[in-house]
Residue frames relative to the residue before (quaternion, step in Angstrom):
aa qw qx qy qz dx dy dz
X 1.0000 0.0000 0.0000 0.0000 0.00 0.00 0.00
X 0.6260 -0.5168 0.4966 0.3072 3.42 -1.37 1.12
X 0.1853 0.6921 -0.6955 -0.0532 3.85 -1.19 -0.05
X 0.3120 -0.6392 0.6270 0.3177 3.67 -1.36 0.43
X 0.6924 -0.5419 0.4584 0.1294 2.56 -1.37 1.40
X 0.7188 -0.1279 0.3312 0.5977 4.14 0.33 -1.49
X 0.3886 -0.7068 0.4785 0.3471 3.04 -1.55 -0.22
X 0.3304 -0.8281 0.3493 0.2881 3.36 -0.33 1.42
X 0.8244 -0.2304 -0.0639 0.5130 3.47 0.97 -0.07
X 0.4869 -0.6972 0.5178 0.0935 3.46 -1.66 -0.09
X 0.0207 0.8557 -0.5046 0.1124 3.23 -0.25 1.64
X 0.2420 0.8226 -0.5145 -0.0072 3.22 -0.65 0.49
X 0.6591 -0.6473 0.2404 0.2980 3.88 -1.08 0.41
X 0.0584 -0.7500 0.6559 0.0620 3.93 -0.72 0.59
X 0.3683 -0.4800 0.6839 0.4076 3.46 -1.86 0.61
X 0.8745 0.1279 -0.1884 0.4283 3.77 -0.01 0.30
X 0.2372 -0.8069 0.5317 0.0993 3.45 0.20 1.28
X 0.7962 0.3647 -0.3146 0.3662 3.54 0.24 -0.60
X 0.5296 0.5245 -0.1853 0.6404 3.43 1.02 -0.65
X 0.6689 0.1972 -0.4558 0.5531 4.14 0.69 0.47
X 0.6269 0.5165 -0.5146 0.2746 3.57 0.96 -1.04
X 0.6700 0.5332 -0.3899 0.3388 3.72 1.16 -0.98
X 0.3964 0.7103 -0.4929 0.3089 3.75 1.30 -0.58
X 0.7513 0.4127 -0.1216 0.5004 3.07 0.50 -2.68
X 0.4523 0.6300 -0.4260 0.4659 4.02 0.96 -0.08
X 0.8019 0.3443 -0.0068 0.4883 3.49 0.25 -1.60
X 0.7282 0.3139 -0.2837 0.5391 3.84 1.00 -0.70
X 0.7766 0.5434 -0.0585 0.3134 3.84 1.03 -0.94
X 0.2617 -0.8372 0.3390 0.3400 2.58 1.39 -1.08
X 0.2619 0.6514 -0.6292 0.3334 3.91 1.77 0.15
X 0.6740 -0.4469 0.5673 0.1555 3.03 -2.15 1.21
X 0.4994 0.6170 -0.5406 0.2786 4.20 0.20 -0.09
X 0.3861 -0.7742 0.4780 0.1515 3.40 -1.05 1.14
X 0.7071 -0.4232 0.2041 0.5285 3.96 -0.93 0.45
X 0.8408 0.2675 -0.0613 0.4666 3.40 -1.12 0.19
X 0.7282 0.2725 -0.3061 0.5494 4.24 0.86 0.25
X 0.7073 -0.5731 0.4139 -0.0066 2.87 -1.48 0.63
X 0.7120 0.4818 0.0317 0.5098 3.19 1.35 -1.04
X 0.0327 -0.8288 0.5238 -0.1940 3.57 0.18 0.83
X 0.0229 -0.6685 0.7081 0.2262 4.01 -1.53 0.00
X 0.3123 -0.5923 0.6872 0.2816 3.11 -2.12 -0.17
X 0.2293 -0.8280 0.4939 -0.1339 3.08 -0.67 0.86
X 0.2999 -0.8719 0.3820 0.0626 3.32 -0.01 2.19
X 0.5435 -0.5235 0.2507 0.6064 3.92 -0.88 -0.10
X 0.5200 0.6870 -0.3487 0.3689 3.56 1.69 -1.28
X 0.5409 -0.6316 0.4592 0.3125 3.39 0.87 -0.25
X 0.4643 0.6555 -0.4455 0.3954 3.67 1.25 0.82
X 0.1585 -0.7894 0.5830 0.1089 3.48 -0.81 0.87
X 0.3129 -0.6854 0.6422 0.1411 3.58 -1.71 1.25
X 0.3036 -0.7582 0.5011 0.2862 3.59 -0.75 0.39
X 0.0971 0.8013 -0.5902 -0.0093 3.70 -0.88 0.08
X 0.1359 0.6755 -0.7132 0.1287 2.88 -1.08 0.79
X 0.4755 -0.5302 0.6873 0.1428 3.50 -2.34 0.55
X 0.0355 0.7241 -0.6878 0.0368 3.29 -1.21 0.90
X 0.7282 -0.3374 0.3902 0.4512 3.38 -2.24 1.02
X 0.6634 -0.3899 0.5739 0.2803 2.97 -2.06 0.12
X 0.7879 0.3625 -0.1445 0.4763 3.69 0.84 -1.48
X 0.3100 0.7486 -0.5688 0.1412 3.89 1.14 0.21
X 0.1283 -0.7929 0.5393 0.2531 3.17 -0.73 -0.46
X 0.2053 0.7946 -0.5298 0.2141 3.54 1.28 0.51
X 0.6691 0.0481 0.0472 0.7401 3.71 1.26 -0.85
X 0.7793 -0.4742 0.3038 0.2746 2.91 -1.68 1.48
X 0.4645 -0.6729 0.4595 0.3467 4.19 -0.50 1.14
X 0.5635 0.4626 -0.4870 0.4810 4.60 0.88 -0.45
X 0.8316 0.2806 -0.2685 0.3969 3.97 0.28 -0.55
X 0.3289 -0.8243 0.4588 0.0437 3.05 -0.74 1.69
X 0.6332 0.4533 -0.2495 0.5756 3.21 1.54 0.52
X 0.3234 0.6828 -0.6548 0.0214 3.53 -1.18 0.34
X 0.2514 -0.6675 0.6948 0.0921 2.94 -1.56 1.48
X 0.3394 -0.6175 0.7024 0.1006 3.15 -2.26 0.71
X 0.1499 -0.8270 0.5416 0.0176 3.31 -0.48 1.20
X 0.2939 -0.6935 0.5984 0.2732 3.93 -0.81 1.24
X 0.2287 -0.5721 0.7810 -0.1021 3.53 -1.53 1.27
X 0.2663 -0.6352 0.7153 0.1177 3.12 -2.04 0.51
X 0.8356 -0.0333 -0.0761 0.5430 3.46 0.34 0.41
X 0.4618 -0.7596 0.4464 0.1026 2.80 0.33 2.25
X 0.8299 0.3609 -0.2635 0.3339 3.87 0.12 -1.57
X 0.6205 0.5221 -0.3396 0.4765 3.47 1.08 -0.63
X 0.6583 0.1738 -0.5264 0.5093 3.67 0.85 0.17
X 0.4091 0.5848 -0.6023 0.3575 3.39 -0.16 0.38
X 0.5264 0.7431 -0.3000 0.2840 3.21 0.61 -1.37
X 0.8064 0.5240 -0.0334 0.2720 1.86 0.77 -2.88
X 0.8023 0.5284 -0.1449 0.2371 2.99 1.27 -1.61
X 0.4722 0.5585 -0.3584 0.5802 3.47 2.20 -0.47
X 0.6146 0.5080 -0.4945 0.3460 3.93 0.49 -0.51
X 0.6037 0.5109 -0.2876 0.5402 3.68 1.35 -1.01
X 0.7708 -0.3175 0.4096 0.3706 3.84 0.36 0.06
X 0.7527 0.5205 -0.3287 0.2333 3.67 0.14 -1.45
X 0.6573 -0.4472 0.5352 0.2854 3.33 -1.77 0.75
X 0.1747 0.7812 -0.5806 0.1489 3.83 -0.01 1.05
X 0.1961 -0.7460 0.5547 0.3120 4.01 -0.76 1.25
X 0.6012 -0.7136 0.3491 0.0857 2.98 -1.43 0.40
X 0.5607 0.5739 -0.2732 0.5307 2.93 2.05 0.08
X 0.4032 -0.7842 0.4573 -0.1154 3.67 -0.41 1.16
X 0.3508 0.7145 -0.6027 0.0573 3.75 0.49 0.52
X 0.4050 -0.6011 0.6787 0.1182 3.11 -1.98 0.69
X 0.0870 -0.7689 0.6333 -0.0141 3.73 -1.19 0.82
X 0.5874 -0.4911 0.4005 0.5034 3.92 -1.06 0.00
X 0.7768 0.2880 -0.3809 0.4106 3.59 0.96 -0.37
X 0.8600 0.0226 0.0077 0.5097 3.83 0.57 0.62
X 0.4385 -0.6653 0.5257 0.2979 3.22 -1.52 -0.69
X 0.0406 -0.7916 0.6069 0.0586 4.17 -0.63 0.68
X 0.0396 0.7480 -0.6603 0.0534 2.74 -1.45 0.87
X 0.6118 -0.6902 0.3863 -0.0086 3.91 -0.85 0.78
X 0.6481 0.5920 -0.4416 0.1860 3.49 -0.43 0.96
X 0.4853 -0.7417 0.4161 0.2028 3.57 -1.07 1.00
X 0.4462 -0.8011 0.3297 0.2247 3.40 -1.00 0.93
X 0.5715 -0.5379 0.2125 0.5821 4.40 -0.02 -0.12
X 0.6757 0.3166 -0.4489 0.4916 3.52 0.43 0.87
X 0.6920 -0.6272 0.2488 0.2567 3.74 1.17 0.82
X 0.2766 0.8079 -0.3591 0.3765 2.97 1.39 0.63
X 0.1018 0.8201 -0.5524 -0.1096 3.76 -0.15 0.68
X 0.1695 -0.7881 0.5899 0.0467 3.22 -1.02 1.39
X 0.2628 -0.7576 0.5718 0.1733 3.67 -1.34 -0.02
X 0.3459 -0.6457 0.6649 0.1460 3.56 -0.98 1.61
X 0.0544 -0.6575 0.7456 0.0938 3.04 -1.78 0.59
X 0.2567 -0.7089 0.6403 0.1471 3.41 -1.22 0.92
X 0.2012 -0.7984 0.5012 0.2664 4.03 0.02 0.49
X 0.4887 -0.6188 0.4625 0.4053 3.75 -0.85 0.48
């Protein structure tokens, strides 16, 4: 059986993304440079969490759920696999970057979440 590894990052909405990342910047200490949004956490083992603040109107993740987590997986396609054999709402598009692989699906109370496969 598939299991996620961690959580590869944490996203969630702001009527002013930049102006909170600099809050959790200035009050928190999250790595996110002047003026962006986007930030990591960064373990001693050398494991990194993403995070980042998005618009109110993104639509990276459905505009009712003011959260969305990215979970780190080892073998992105086999949970997919896993997760259409179990029933779930999995998308079918699959992109691949220099840092990893993502891939997309929402749980039975509509939750969309994002797998990350790290390179």
């Amino acid at each position: 059986m598939e299991r996620v590894l961690g959580i590869g990052g944490t996203f969630f909405r702001a009527r002013d993304p930049k102006a909170l990342a600099a809050w959790y910047r200035d009050n928190l200490g999250i790595a996110v440079m002047d003026g962006q949004t986007f930030g990591t956490l960064e373990s001693k083992d050398g494991d990194e969490t993403a995070w980042a603040t998005f618009d109110a109107d993104a639509t990276y993740f459905p505009k009712e759920q003011k959260f969305m987590f990215n979970y780190r997986v080892a073998n992105l396609d086999a949970m997919l696999a896993q997760l259409r054999a179990a029933g779930a709402v999995v998308e079918d598009n699959v992109e691949s970057y220099d840092h990893g692989k993502f891939g997309w699906a929402t749980d039975p109370e509509g939750n969309r979440f994002e797998l990350w496969e790290p390179s």
